[in-house]
Structures are given as C-alpha cells and as structure tokens.
C-alpha positions as CSV (number, residue, x, y, z in Angstrom):
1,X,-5.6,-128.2,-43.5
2,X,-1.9,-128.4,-43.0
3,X,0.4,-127.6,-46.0
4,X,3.9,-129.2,-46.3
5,X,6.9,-127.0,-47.7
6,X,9.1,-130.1,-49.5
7,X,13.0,-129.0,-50.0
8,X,14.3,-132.1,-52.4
9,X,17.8,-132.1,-52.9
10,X,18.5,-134.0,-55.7
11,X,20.8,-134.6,-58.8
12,X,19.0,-134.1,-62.6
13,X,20.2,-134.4,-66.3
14,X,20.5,-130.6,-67.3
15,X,19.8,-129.7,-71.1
16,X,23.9,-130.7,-72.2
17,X,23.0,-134.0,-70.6
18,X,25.3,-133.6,-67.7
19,X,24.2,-134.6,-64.2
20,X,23.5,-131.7,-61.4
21,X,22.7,-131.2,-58.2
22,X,19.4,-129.2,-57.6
23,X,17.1,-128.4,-54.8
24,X,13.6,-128.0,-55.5
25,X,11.2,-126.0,-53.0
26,X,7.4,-126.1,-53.6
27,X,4.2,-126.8,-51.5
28,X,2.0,-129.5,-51.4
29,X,-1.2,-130.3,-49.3
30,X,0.2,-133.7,-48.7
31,X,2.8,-135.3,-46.6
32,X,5.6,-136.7,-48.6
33,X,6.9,-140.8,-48.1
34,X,9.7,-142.3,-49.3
35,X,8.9,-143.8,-52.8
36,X,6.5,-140.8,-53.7
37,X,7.1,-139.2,-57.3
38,X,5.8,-136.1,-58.1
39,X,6.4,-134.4,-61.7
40,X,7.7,-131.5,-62.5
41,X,6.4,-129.6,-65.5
42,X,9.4,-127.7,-66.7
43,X,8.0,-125.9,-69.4
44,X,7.5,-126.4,-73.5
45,X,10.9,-126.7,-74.2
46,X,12.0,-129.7,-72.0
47,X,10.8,-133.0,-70.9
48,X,9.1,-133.2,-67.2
49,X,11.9,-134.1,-64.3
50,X,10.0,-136.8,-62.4
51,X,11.7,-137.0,-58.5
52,X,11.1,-140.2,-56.7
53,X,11.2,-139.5,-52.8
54,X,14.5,-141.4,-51.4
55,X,14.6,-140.3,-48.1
56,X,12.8,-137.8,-45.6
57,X,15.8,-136.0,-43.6
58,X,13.8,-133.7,-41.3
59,X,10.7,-132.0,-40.8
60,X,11.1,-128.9,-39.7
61,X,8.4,-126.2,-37.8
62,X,7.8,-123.2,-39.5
63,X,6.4,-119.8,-37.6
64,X,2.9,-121.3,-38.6
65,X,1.4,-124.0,-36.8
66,X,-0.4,-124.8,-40.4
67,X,2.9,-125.5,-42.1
68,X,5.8,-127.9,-42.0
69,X,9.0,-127.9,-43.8
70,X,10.2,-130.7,-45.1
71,X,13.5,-131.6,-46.3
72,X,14.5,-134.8,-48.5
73,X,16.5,-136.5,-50.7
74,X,15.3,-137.2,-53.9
75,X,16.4,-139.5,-57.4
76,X,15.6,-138.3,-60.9
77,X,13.7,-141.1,-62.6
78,X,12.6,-142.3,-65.9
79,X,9.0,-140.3,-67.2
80,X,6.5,-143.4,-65.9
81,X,2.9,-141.9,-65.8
82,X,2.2,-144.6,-63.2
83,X,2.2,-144.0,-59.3
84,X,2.7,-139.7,-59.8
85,X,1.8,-138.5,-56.6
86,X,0.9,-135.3,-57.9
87,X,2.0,-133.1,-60.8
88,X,4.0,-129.1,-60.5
89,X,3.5,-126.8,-63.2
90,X,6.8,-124.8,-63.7
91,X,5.2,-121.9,-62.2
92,X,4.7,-123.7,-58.9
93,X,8.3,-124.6,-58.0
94,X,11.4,-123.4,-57.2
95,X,14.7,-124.8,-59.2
96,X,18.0,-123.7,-57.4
C-alpha cells in the first residue's frame, strides 16, 4: 500500500491569538484532494487545528517507490466534526 508524506503550509491562530505561518509534515495512507480536512489533535491544553486542503502544489518521489511526498497549501478552519478526512494525534505530526 502506498503511503503519502503531506507537507501543508499553512497559516493558524497561535495560543496569543495571532495568526502564523506553519508547515505541518505527517503521513497518511491516503491521497490528499483539495477540500480534504484532517484534524490535528494538539494536545489537552488547546483546541484541535482543523486544515482544509486548498491546493496540491507538487508531488514529489521519494527514494521509495512506496512513498510520495506531497506538498500543499492548506486554510485553518472552524472545528466542524463533519467531512474530517481523518484525525492526527499530536504525537503523529510535525509542527514547524
């Protein structure tokens, strides 16, 4: 099964309620669309970031024919429990 390494650039509310630009890096066993929102689970002492796919910029090759990179612009959206593509737990995920 091919596994899909998605890079989402995206700007997100930080704790002081100021707006930030962030990449987040995790793997996922399925191919991310525009209009896709996955959650991220940041932990117990802040709300989940839910990123809605904008735009898929490349696809990349990796050294393994089993993975693809992806990289992607993403939106921070309201929490909306409908239409979640599928969910990160904060150890899952990379924040930069």
């Amino acid at each position: 099964m091919r596994k899909y390494v998605l890079k989402i650039d995206c700007d997100v509310l930080n704790e002081m309620g100021l707006t930030v630009n962030r990449l987040l890096s995790v793997a996922t066993s399925t191919e991310p669309l525009p209009g896709d929102n996955y959650r991220f689970l940041i932990g117990d002492i802040s709300h989940p970031i839910i990123i809605k796919i904008v735009e898929v910029v490349s696809i990349l090759p990796t050294s393994s024919d089993e993975v693809m990179e992806i990289q992607c612009n993403g939106e921070e959206i309201d929490e909306d429990d409908t239409g979640i593509k599928e969910n990160f737990a904060w150890h899952t995920f990379s924040f930069y």
